[in-house]
C-alpha positions as a Markdown table, in Angstrom:
| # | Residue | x | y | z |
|---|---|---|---|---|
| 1 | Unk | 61.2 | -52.8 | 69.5 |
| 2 | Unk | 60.5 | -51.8 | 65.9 |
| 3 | Unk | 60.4 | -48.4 | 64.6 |
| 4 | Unk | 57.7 | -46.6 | 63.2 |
| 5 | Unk | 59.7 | -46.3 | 59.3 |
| 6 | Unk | 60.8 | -50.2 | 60.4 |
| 7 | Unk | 57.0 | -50.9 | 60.3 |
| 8 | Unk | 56.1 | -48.8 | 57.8 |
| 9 | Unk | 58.6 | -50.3 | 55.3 |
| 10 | Unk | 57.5 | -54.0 | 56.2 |
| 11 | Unk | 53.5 | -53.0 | 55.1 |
| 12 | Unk | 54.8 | -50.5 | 52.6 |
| 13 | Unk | 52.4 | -52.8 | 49.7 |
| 14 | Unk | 49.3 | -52.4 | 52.3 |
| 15 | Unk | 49.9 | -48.7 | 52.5 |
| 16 | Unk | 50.2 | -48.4 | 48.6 |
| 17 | Unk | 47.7 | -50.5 | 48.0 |
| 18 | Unk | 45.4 | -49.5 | 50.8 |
| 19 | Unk | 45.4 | -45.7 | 49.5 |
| 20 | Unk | 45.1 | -46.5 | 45.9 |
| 21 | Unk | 41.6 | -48.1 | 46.9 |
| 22 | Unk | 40.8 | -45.1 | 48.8 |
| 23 | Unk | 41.3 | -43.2 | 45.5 |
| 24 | Unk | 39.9 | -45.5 | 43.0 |
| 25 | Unk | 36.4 | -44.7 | 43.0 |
| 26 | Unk | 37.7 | -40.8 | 42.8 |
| 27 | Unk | 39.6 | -42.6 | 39.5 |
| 28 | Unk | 36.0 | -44.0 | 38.6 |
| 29 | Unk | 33.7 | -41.3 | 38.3 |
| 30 | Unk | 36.6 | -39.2 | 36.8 |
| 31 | Unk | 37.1 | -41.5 | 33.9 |
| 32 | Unk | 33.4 | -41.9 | 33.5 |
| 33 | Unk | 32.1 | -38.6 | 33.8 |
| 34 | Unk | 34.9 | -36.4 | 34.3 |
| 35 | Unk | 33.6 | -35.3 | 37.6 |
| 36 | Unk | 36.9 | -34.1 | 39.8 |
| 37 | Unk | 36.1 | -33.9 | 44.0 |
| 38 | Unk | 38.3 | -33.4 | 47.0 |
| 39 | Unk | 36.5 | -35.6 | 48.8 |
| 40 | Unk | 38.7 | -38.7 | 47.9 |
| 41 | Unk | 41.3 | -36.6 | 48.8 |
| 42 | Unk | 40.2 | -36.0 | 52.6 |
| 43 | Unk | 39.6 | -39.2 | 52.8 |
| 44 | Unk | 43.2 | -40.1 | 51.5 |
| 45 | Unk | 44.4 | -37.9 | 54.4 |
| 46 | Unk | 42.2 | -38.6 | 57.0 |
| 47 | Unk | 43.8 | -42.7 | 55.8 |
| 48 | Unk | 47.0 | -41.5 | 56.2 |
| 49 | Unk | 46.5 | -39.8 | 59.2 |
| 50 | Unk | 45.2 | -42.8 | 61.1 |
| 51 | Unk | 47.8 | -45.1 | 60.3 |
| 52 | Unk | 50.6 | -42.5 | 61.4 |
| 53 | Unk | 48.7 | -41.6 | 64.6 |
| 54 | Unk | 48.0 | -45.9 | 65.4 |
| 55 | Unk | 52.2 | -46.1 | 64.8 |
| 56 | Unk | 53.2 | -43.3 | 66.8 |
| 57 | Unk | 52.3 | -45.7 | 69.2 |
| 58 | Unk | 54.9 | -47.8 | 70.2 |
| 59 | Unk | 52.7 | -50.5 | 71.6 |
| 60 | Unk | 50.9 | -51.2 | 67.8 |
| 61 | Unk | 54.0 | -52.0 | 66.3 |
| 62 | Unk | 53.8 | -54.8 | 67.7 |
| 63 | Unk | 50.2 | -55.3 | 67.2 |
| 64 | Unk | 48.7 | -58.1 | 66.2 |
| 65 | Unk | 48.6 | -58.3 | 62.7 |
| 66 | Unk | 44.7 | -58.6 | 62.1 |
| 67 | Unk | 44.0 | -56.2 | 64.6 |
| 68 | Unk | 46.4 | -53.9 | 63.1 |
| 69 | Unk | 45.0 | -54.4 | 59.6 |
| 70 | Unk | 41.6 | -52.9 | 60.6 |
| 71 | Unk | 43.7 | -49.3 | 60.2 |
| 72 | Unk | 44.8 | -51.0 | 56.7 |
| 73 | Unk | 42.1 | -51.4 | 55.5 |
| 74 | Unk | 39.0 | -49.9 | 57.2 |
| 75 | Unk | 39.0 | -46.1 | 55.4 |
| 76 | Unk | 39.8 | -48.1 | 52.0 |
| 77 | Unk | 36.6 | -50.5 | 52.5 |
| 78 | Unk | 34.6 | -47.1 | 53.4 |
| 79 | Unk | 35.6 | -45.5 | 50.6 |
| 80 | Unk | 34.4 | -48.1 | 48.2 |
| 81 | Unk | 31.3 | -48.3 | 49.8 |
| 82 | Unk | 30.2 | -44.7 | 49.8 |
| 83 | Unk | 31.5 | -45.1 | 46.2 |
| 84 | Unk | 29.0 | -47.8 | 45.8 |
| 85 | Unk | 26.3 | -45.7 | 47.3 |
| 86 | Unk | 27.4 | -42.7 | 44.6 |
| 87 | Unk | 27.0 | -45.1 | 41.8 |
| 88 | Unk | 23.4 | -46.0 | 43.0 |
| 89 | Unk | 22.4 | -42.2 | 44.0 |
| 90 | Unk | 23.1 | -41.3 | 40.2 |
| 91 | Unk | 20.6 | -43.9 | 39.0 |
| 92 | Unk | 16.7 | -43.3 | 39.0 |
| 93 | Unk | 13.9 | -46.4 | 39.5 |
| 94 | Unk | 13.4 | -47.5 | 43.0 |
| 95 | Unk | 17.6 | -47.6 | 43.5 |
| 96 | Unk | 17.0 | -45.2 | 46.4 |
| 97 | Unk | 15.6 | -48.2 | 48.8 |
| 98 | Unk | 18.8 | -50.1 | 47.8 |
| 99 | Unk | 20.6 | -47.1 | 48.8 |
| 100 | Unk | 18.9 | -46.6 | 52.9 |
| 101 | Unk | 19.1 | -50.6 | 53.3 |
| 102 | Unk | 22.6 | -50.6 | 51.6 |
| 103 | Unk | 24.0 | -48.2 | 54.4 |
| 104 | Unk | 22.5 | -49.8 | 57.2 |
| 105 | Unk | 24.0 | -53.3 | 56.1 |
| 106 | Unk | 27.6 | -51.2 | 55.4 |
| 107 | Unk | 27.6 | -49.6 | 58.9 |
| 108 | Unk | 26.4 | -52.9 | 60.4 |
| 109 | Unk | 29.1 | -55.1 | 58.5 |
| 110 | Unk | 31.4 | -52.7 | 59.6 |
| 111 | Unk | 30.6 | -53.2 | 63.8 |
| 112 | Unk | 30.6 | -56.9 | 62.6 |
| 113 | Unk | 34.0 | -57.2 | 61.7 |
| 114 | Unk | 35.5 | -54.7 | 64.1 |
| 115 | Unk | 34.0 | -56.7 | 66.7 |
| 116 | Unk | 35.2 | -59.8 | 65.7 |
| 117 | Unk | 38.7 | -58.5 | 65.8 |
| 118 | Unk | 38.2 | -57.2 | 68.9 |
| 119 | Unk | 39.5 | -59.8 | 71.3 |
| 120 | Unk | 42.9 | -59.5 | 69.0 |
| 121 | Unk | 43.8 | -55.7 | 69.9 |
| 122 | Unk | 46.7 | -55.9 | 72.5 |
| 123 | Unk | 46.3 | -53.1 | 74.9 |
| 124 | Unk | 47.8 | -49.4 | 73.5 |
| 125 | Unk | 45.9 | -46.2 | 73.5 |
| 126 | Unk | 44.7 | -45.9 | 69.8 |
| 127 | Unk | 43.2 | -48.8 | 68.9 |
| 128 | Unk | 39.8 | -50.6 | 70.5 |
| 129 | Unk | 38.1 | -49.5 | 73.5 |
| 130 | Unk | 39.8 | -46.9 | 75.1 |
| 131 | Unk | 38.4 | -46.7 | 78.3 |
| 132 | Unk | 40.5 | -45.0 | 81.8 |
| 133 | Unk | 39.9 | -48.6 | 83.6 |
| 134 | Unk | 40.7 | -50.7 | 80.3 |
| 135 | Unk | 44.3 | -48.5 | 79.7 |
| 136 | Unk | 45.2 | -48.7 | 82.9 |
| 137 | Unk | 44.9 | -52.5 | 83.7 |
| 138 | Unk | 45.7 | -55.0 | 81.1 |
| 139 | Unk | 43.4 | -57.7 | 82.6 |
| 140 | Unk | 40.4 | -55.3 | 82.5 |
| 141 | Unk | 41.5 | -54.3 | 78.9 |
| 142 | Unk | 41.2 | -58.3 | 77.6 |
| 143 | Unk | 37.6 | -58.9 | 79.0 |
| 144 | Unk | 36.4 | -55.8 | 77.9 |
| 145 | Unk | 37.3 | -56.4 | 74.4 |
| 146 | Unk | 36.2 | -59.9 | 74.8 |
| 147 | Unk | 33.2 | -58.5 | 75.8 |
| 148 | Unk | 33.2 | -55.8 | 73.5 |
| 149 | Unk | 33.6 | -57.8 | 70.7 |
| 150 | Unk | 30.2 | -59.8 | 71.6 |
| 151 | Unk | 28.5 | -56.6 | 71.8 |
| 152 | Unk | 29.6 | -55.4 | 68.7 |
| 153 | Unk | 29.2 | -58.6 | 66.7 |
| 154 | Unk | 25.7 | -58.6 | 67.7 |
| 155 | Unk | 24.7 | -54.6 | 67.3 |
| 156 | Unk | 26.1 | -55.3 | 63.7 |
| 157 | Unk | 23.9 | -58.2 | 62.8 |
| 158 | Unk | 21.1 | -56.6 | 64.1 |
| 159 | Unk | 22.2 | -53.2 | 62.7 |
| 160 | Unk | 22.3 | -55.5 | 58.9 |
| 161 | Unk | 18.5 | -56.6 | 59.8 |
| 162 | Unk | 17.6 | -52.6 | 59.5 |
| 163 | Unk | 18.3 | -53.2 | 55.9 |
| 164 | Unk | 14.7 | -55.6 | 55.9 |
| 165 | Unk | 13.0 | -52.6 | 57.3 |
| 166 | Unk | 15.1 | -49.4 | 55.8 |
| 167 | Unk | 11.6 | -47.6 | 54.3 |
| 168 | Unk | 10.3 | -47.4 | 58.1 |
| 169 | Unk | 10.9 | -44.4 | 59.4 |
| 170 | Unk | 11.1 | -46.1 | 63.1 |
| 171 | Unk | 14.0 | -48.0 | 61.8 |
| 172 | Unk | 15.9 | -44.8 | 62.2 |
| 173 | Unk | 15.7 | -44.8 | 65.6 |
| 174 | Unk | 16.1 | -48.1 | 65.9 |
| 175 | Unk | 19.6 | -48.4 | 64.1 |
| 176 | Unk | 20.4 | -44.8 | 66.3 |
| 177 | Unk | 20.2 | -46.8 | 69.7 |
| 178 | Unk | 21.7 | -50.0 | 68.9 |
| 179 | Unk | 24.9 | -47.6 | 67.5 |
| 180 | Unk | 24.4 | -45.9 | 71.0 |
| 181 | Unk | 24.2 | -48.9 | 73.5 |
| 182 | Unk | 26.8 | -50.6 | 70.8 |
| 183 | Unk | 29.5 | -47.6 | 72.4 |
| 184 | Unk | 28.1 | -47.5 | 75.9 |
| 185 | Unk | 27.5 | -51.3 | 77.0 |
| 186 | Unk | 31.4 | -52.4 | 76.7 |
| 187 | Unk | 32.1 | -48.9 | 78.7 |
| 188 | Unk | 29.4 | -50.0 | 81.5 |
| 189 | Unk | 31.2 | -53.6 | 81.5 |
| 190 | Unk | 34.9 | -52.1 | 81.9 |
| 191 | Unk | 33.9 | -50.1 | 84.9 |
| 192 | Unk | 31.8 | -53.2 | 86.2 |
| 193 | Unk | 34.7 | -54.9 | 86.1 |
| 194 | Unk | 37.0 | -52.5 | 87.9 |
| 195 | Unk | 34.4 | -52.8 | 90.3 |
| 196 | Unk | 34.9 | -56.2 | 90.8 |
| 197 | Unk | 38.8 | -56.4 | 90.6 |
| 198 | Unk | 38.5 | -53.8 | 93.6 |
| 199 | Unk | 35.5 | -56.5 | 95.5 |
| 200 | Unk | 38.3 | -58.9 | 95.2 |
| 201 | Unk | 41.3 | -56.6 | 96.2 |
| 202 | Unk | 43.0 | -57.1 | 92.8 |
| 203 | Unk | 43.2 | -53.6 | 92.7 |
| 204 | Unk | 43.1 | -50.0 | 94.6 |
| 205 | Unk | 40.4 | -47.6 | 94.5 |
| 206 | Unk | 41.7 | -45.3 | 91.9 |
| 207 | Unk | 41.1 | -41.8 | 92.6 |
| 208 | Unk | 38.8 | -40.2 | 89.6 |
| 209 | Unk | 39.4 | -36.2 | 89.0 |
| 210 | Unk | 36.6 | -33.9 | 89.6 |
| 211 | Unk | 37.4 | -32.1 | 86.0 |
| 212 | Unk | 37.2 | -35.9 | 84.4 |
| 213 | Unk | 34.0 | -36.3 | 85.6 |
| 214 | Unk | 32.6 | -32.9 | 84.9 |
| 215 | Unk | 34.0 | -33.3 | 81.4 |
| 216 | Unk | 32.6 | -36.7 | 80.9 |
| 217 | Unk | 29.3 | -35.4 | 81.7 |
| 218 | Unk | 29.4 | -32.3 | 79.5 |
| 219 | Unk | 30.1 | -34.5 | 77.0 |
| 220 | Unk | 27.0 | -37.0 | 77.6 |
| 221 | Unk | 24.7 | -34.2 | 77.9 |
| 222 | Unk | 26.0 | -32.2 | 75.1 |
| 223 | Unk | 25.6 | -35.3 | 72.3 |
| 224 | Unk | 22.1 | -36.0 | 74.0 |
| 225 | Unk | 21.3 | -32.6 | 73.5 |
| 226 | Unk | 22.6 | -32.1 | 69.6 |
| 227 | Unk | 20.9 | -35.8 | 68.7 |
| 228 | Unk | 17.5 | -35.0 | 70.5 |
| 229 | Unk | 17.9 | -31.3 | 68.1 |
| 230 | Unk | 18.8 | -33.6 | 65.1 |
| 231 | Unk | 15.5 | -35.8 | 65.6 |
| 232 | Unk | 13.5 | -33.4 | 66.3 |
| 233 | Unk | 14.5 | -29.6 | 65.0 |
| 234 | Unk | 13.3 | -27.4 | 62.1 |
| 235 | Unk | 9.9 | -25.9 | 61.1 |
| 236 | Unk | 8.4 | -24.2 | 58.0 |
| 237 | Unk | 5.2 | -21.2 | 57.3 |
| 238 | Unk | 4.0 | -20.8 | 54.4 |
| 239 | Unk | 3.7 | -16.9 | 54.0 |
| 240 | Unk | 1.3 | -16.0 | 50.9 |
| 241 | Unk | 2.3 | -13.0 | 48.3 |
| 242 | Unk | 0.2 | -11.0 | 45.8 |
| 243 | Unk | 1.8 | -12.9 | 43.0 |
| 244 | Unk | 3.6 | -15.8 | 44.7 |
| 245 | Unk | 3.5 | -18.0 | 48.0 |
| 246 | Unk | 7.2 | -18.7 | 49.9 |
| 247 | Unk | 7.8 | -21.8 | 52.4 |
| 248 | Unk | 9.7 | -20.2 | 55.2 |
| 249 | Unk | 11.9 | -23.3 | 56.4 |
| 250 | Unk | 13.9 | -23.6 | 59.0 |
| 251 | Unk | 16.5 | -26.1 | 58.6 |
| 252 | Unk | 16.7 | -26.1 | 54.8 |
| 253 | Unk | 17.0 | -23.4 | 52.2 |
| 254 | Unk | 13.4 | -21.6 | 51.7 |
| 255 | Unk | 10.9 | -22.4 | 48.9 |
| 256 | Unk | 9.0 | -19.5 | 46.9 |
| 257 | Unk | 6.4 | -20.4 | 43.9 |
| 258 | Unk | 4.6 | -17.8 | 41.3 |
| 259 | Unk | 1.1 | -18.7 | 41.8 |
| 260 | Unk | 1.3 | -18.3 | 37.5 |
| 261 | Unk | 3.3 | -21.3 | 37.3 |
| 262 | Unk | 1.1 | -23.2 | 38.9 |
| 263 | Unk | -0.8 | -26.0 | 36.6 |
| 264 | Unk | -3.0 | -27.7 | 39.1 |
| 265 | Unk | -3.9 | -28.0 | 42.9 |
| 266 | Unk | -4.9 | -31.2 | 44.5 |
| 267 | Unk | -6.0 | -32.3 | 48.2 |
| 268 | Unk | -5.3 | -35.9 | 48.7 |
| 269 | Unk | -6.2 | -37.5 | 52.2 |
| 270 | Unk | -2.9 | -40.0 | 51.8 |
| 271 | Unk | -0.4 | -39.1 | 50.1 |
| 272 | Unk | -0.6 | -41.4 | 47.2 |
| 273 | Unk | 3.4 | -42.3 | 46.9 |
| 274 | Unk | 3.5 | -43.5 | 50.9 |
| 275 | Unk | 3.4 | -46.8 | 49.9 |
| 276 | Unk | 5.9 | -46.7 | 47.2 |
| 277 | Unk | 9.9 | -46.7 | 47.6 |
| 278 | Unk | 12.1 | -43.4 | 47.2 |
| 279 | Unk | 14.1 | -41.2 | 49.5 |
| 280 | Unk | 15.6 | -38.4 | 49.7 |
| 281 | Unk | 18.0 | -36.7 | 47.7 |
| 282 | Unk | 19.0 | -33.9 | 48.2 |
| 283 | Unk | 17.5 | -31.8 | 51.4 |
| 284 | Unk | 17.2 | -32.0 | 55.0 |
| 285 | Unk | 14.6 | -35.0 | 57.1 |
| 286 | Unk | 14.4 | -35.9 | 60.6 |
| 287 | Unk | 11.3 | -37.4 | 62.8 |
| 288 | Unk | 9.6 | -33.8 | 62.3 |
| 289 | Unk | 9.9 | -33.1 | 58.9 |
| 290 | Unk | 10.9 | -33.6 | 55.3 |
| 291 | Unk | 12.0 | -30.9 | 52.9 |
| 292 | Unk | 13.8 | -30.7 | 50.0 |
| 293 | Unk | 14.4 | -32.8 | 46.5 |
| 294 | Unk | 13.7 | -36.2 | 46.7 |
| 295 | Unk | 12.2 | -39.2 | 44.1 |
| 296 | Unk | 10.4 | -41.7 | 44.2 |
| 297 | Unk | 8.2 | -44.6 | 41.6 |
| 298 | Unk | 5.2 | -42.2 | 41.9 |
| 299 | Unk | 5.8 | -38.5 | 41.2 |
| 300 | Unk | 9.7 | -39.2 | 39.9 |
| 301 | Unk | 11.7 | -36.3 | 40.6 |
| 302 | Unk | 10.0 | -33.9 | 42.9 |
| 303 | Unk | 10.1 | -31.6 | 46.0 |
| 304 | Unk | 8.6 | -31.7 | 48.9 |
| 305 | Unk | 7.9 | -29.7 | 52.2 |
| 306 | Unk | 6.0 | -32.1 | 54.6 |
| 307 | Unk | 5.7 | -32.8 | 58.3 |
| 308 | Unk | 5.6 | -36.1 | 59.2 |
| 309 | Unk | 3.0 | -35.6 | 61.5 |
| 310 | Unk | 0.4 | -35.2 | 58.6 |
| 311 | Unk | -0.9 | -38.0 | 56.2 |
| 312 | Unk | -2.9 | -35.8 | 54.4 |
| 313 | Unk | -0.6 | -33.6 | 51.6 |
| 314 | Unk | -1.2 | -31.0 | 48.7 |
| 315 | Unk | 0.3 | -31.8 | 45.6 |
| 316 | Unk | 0.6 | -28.8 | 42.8 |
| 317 | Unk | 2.2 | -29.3 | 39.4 |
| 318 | Unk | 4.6 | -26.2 | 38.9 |
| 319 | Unk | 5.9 | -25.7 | 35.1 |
| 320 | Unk | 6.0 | -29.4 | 34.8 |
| 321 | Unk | 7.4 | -30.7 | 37.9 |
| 322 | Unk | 5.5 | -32.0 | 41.4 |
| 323 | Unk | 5.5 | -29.9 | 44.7 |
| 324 | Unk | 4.1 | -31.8 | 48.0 |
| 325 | Unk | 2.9 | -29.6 | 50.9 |
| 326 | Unk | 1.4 | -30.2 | 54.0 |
| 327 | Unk | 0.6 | -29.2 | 58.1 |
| 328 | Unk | 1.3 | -30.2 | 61.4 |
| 329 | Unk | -2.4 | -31.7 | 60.6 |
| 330 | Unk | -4.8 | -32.0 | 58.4 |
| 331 | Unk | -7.0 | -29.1 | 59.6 |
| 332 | Unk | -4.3 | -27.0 | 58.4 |
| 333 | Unk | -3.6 | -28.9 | 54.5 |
| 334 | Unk | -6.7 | -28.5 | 53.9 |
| 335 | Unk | -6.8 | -24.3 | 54.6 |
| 336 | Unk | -3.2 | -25.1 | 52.9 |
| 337 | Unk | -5.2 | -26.2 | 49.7 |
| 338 | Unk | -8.1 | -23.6 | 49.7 |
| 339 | Unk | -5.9 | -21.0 | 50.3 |
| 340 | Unk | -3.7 | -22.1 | 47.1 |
| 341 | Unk | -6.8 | -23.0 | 45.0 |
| 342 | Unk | -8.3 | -19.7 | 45.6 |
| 343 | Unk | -5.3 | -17.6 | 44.7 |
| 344 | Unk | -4.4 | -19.6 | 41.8 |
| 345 | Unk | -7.7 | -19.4 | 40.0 |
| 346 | Unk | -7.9 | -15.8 | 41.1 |
């Protein structure tokens, strides 16, 4: 059996090559702008690290060689994507809509190919889908990933098609629960399978630990927990001042506005940029609420302090630049807008 420096020295141009893409749009923006980040860097190690941890494992050198080459080449690919995606982020007009429909067709391309090269990953304990009944049995390991791969091939087509709809905000949650039933479906199967090996007497009842199954469950309960808290956390008050008004967030960092600076108040029933492309750039946004900087083909540059609840907003010009503002509902935007009128003409 090879050895890890045996295998190492026979794909010692993949490894070169492999981290120099990693690095290169680091190299880029450096050249260009003379911006310097660790980022690349992490990402160099974290490349590094996964092809020393995937060779530690005896069983992968002697891995198929496709299958092998998703640890190649995977963090490189990545790399010049997000690099892609920091290219477009630095350039204003409506790139922002490339940038939401660019990531969903990146992640989705990504299940795409790791699925199709599913079927190819011999069984080892680093690579695929590492599930107890999969590792333990190599005939439940092969239709899993045969099985996996189908599942995966398909979440990443449909996870692509997001890219149609990246603007809605239900395609959020849409692209959340394919990732999620993209992870749990080939675990389901593996387990039905054991199921059926034992229906058959292929195999004997194997005796699951109390701890494994508390642990399991912590687990599933704990990432339900955090991504319900994700969707769905945060909140903001607007408290008013003699001489200025602050937006008390919780979630991002708080807003506070001299009620001198302001140049002009205006109610609007819909927000008059809904319709037009943009996102976020820089700030926090869930189903709840949006906050922060963000730009869009109507206002430009601006920032904004919105729930998502409301279509009504409050726009205010401040020393040149756009601030949107609303309520839970509209009831409370408008007493948002008298309340600011009043004290600014006062």
């Amino acid at each position: 059996m090879k050895s890890m420096k045996t295998t190492l020295m026979e794909n010692k141009w993949k490894v070169v090559l492999s981290s120099l893409l990693v690095m290169l749009p680091a190299l880029s923006q450096w050249i260009m702008k003379g911006n310097v980040s660790l980022y690349p860097a992490a990402l160099l190690a974290t490349h590094w690290f996964c092809l020393g941890v995937t060779l530690l494992d005896h069983k992968n050198r002697e891995q198929s060689p496709k299958a092998l080459g998703l640890i190649f080449w995977l963090v490189p690919a990545g790399s010049m994507f997000f690099g892609m995606i920091s290219v477009l982020m630095d350039n204003r007009g409506n790139k922002y809509a490339a940038v939401s429909a660019l990531m969903y067709f990146g992640f989705g391309l990504i299940f795409l190919v790791c699925g199709n090269y599913f079927p190819k990953i011999k069984q080892n304990r680093t690579l695929g889908i590492k599930i107890k009944w999969a590792l333990e049995n190599e005939e439940n390991w092969n239709a899993t990933h045969r099985f996996g791969g189908k599942v995966w091939v398909l979440g990443g087509l449909l996870s692509m098609g997001c890219a149609l709809f990246s603007e809605a905000a239900v395609t959020v949650i849409v692209f959340f629960f394919l990732v999620l039933l993209t992870a749990i479906v080939p675990c389901a199967y593996s387990y039905w399978f054991y199921r059926k090996q034992l229906a058959e007497g292929k195999l004997e009842k194997q005796r699951v630990k109390p701890r494994s199954v508390f642990l399991t469950m912590a687990l599933v309960l704990g990432v339900t927990a955090f991504i319900i808290w994700t969707l769905f956390s945060g909140d903001m008050e607007i408290v008013y001042g003699e001489d200025s008004f602050t937006v008390e967030a919780v979630g991002w960092t708080d807003l506070t506005v001299n009620y001198a600076d302001i140049e002009s108040v205006e109610y609007q029933p819909q927000d008059p940029s809904a319709a037009g492309s943009g996102g976020r750039t820089n700030g926090f946004g869930n189903l709840k609420l949006s906050m922060g900087s963000f730009f869009n083909e109507f206002y430009g540059d601006y920032t904004r302090y919105t729930y998502e609840s409301c279509d009504s907003c409050v726009v205010l010009t401040v020393n040149g630049e756009t601030v949107v503002l609303n309520g839970p509902e509209d009831e409370a935007t408008r007493e948002i807008f008298e309340t600011l009128a009043e004290r600014w003409q006062g």
